[in-house]
C-alpha positions in Angstrom: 62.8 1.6 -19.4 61.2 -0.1 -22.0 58.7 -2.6 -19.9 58.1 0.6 -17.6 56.7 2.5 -20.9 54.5 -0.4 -22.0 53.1 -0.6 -18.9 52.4 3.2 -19.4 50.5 2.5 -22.8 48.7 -0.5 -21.3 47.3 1.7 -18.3 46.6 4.1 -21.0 45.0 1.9 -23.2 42.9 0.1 -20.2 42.0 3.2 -18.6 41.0 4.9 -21.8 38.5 1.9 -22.4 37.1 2.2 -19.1 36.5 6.2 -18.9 34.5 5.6 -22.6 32.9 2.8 -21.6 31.7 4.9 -18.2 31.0 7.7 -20.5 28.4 5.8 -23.1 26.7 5.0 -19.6 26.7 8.5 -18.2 25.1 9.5 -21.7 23.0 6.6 -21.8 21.5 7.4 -18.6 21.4 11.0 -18.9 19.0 10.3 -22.2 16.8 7.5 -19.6 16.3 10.2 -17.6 14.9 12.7 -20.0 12.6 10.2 -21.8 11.5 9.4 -18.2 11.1 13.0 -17.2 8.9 13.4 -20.2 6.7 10.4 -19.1 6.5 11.4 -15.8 5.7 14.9 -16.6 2.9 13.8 -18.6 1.2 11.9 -15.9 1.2 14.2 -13.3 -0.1 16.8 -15.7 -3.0 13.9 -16.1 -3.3 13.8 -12.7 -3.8 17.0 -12.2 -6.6 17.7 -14.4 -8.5 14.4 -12.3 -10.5 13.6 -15.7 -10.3 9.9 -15.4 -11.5 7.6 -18.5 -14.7 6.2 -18.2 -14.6 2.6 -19.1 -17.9 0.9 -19.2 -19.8 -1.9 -22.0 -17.3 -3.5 -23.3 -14.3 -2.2 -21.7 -15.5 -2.7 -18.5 -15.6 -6.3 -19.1 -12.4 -6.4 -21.6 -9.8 -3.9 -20.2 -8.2 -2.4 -22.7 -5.0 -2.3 -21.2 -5.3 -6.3 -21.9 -6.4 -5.4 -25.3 -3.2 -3.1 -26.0 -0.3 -2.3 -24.5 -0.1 -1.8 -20.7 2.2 0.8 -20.8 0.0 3.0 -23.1 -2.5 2.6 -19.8 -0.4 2.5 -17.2 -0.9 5.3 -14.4 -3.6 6.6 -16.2 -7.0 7.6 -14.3 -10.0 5.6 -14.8 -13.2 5.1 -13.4 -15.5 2.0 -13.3 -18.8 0.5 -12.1 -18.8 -2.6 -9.9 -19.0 -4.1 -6.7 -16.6 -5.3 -4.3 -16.1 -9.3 -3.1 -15.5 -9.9 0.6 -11.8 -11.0 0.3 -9.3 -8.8 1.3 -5.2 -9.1 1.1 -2.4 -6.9 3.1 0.6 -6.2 1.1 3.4 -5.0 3.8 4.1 -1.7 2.5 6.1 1.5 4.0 4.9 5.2 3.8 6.5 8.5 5.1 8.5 6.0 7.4 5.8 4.0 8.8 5.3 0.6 8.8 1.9 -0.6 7.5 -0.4 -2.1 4.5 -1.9 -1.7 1.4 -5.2 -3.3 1.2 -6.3 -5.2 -1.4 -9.5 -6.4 -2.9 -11.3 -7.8 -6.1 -13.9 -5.4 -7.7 -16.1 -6.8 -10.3 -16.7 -5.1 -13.2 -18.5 -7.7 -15.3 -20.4 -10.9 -15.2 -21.4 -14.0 -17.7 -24.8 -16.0 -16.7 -25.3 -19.5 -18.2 -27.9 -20.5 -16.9 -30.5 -17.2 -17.1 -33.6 -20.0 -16.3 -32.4 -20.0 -12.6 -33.1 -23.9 -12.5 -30.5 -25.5 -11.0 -26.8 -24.2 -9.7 -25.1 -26.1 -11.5 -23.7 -22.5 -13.8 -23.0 -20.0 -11.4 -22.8 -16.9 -12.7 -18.9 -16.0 -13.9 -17.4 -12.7 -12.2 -14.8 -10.8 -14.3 -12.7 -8.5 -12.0 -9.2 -6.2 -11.5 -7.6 -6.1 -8.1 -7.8 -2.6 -6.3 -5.5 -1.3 -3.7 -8.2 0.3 -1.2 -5.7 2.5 0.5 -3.2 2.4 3.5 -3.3 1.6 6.6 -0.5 1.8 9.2 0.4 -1.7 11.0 -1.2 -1.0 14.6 -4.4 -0.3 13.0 -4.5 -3.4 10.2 -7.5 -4.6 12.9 -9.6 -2.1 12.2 -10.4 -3.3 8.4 -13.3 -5.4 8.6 -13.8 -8.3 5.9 -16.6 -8.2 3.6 -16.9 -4.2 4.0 -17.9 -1.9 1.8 -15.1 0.4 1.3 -16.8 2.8 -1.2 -20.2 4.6 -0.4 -22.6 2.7 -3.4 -24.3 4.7 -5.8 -27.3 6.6 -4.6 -30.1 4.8 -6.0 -31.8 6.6 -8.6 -35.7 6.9 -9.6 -37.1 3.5 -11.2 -38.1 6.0 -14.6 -34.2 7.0 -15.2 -34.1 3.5 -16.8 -31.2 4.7 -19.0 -28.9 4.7 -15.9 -30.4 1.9 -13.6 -31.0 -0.8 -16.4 -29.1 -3.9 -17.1 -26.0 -3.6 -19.6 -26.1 -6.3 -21.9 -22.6 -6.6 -21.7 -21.8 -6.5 -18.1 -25.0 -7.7 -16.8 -24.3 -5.6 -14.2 -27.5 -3.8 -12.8 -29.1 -1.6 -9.8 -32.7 -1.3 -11.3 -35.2 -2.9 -8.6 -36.9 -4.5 -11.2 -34.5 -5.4 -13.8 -36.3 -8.4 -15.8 -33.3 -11.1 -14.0 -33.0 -10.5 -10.2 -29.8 -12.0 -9.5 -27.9 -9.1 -11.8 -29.1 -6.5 -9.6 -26.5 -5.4 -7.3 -25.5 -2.4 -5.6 -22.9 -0.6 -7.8 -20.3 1.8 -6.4 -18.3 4.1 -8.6 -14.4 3.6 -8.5 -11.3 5.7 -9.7 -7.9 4.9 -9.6 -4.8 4.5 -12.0 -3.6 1.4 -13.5 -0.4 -0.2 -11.9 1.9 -3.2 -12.9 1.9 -6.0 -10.2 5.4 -6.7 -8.9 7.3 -9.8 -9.2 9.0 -11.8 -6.3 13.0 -10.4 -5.7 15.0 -12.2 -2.8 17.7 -9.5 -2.8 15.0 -6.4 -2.2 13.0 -8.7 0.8 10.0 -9.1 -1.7 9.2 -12.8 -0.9 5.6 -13.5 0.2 4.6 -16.2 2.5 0.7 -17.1 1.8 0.1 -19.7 4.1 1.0 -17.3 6.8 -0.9 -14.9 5.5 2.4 -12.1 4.9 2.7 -10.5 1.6 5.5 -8.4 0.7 4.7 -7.8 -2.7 1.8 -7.2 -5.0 1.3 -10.9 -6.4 -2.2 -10.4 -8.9 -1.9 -14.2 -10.2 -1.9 -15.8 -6.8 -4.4 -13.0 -5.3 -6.7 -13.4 -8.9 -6.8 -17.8 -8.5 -7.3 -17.3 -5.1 -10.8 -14.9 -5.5 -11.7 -16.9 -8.0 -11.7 -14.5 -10.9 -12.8 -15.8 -13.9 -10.7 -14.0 -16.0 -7.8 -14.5 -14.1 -5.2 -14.2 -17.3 -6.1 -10.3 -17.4 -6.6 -9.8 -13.8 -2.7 -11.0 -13.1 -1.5 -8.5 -15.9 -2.8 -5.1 -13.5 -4.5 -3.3 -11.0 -6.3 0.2 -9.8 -5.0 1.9 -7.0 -7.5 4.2 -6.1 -7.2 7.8 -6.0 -9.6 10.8 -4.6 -8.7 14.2 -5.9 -7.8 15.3 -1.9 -8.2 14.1 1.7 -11.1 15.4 3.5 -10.3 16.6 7.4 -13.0 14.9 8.3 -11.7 11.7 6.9 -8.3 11.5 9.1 -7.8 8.7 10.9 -10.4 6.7 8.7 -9.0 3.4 7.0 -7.4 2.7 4.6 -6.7 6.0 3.7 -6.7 6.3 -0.7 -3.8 7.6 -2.5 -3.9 11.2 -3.9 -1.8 12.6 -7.0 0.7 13.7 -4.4 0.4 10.3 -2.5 0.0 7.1 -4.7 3.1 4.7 -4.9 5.8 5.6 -7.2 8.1 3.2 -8.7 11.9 2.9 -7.9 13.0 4.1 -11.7 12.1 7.6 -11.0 13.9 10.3 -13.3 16.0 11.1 -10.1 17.4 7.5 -10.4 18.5 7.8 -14.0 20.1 11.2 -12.7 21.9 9.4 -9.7 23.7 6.5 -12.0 24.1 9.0 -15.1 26.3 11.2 -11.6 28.3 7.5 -11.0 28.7 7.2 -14.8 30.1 10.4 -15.4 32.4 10.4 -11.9 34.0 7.6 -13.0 34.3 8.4 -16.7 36.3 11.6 -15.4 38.0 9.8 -12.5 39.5 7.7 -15.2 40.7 10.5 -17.5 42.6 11.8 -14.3 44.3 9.0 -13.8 45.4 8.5 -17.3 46.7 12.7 -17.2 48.4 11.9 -13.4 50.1 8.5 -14.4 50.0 7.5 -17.9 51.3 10.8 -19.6 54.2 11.7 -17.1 
């Protein structure tokens, strides 16, 4: 009788622990989710009102989000001036079921010159750059991206007088004046928008492994992408990149690739509120699961 009534207060005892110990995590989770629901609130309210940050001079060529935090910047619209290298990188990606691709590709934003005199190649000029998922494309039409393409429409060029908007920035070099006083820092600009992103991290037990010398990338890998294009500030290029955003999808655009991310489109992350919600359920079911048990056994 005795033994059978200390097992009682040991089940009790155990159980007890468990059910509080499930119920700090229900609670735990049920206050992730509303801090999360208050972040994610406030982007999509950001999103909505499409009035991306303008980032030019200086923080064009030093992102800020390099400068700070990255998660003061992170999904927030912004636009820049630059122009597009030729590479290009497919991360395997799935959307609304189908099998396909996010493309990738370095946009240059800034540029150092050391050797302005032009006599000899022995400095080539230095590109500073942020990796930009282009878009989507499904897997049967990863073909139909070209290499070296211009994905964005450039900048209509302006009159030669509107020197204000066409003249070299001292800080970027960047240019699209015909007769900007060096010739090699006129380019053709094109105007980007998009939201800053984390990269992702390599995780055997979700698939994410990336196999580069057979050209397959399962996940979004900014330092090997950033030494690879040759990005001369590669340290703050691995840290984050644009996806690009257009406020809707034309009709006219359908079937055009890759297709850009929307508000209502982009990639969201897997620690959505709806997943603090989900464990803060399993918490609480097993806090409670283990209060019935000690009601059913351990107080008969």
């Amino acid at each position: 009788m005795q033994a059978a009534a200390a097992q009682k207060r040991a089940f009790v005892g155990i159980m007890g622990a468990l059910s509080s110990v499930a119920a700090y995590g229900c609670f735990w989770q049920l206050r992730k989710y509303q801090e999360s629901s208050n972040r994610w609130n406030k982007v999509l309210t950001g999103l909505d009102e499409y009035a991306p940050t303008e980032l030019k001079g200086y923080d064009a060529k030093y992102y800020p989000w390099v400068r700070g935090t990255l998660s003061d910047w992170e999904y927030k619209l912004v636009k820049l001036q630059g122009y597009f290298k030729e590479e290009r990188f497919f991360v395997r990606k799935t959307k609304d079921g189908r099998v396909g691709y996010c493309v990738f590709a370095p946009f240059v934003t800034a540029m150092d010159d050391y050797d302005l005199k032009k006599d000899t190649n022995a400095n080539p000029m230095l590109e500073y750059a942020v990796m930009v998922n282009l878009g989507w494309v499904p897997i049967e039409n990863k073909d139909d991206i070209e290499m070296g393409t211009e994905p964005i429409p450039p900048l209509d060029a302006l009159e030669p007088e509107d020197t204000d908007l066409l003249a070299e920035d001292r800080i970027t070099l960047l240019a699209n004046h015909p007769d900007n006083f060096i010739e090699e820092h006129v380019v053709g600009l094109t105007e980007l928008v998009g939201i800053v992103k984390r990269g992702e991290n390599k995780d055997l037990l979700r698939g994410q492994v990336n196999f580069p010398y057979e050209g397959v990338y399962q996940y979004i890998d900014l330092p090997f992408m950033a030494r690879l294009t040759r990005i001369f500030n590669y340290e703050s290029a691995s840290q984050a990149y644009i996806e690009r955003m257009v406020p809707s999808l034309e009709e006219e655009s359908e079937g055009l690739y890759p297709v850009p991310a929307t508000k209502d489109t982009f990639f969201k992350p897997n620690n959505m509120p709806r997943k603090n919600l989900e464990s803060a359920s399993l918490w609480g079911g097993a806090s409670l699961l283990g209060l019935a048990s000690i009601l059913l056994y351990g107080l008969k």
